[in-house]
Residue, then its C-alpha position, 0 to 999 in steps of 0.5 A: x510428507x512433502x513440503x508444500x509452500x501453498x499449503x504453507x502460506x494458507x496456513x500461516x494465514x490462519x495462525x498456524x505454524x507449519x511443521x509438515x503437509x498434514x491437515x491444518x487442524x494438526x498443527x498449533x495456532x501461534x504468532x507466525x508473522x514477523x512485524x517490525x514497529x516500522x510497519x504498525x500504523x498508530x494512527x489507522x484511527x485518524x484515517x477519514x472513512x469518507x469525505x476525502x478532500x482530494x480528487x484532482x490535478x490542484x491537490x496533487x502532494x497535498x496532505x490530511x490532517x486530522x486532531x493536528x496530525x498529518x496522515x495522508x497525502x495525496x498523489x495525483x497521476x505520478x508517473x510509475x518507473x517500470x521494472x525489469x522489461x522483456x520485449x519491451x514490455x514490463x509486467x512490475x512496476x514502481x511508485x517512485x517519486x522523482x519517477x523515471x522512464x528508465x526500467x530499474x532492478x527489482x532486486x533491491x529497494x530503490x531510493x524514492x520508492x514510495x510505500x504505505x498506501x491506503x485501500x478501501x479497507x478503511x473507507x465507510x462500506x457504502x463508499x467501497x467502490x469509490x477510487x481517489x479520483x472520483x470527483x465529489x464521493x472520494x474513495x481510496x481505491x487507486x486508479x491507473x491511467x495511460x495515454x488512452x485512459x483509465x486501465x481496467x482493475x481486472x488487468x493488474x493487481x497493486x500491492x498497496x503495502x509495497x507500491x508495486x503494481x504487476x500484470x500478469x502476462x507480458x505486462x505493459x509496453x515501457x513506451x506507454x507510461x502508466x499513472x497512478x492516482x492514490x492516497x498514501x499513509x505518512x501518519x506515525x507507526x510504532x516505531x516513530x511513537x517509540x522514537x519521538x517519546x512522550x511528555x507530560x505530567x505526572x501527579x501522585x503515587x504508585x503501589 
């Protein structure tokens, strides 16, 4: 049968591998997804589930720490860089810090861009629709603002792996610059545990 890219990607999501368009049940469960240490968080088990400190201008660039571990820190309203625009108007845009206003490649990986944000998935379920502004009851859910005020949820999608935010459609005029309110994930992964090593003390014998 014909290849088939949704019925592809629905699959791997399930564990599977893909060899043709059959059913899914015909093909073998395995590991389909390449990981790199880089990309494994350690320290997901540090992450606050609720009572986020940070809500507002004055903690913007401030860090969490947690068991003498730095994990988050927190940006406030930065300014997002738009990507490639049509019209005037740019349906990807970037968390790059510095930001600019002028639209950049979305070929490559720019220098600055900002990745590994955390979202709700790890907030406490009672506090699921709280986003990172709301004053008092903190969330993790980003909040995107611009000139006029906060931009409906409904209207984009941000990829918080990745730092990128799109629109569908034509997306949002270059002219009107957009904010975004997030926390990000700076604690160790994999490979940073790999690379720091371990010390201490060992006492007895092995068999």
């Amino acid at each position: 049968m014909p290849f088939s890219k949704e019925i592809k990607s629905n699959r791997i999501l399930q564990g599977r591998r893909y060899t043709q368009a059959l059913t899914d049940g015909n093909e073998a469960f395995t590991q389909v997804l390449d990981l790199s240490a880089n990309e494994i968080y350690s320290q997901q088990n540090l992450l606050p589930t609720s009572s986020l400190p940070y809500s507002g201008s004055s903690q913007n660039g401030q860090t969490i720490t947690v068991s003498g571990e730095t994990i988050l820190k927190y940006w406030y309203r930065l300014q997002l860089t738009p990507g490639p625009s049509s019209g005037g108007l740019s349906s990807a845009w970037f968390m790059i810090s510095p930001p600019t206003a002028s639209a950049i490649t979305n070929q490559v990986i720019q220098p600055g861009q900002l990745t590994n944000f955390i979202s709700n998935k790890y907030i406490t379920p009672a506090k699921a629709n709280q986003t990172a502004e709301t004053a008092g009851d903190v969330g993790y859910t980003a909040v995107l603002r611009d000139s006029t005020g906060p931009v409906t949820d409904q209207d984009f999608q941000f990829d918080y792996k990745m730092g990128v935010l799109n629109f569908e459609g034509a997306g949002k005029s270059t002219s009107n610059p957009l904010y975004l309110t997030a926390y990000q994930y700076i604690g160790k992964t994999l490979a940073s545990d790999a690379t720091a090593g371990y010390s201490g003390s060992f006492s007895g014998s092995f068999q």
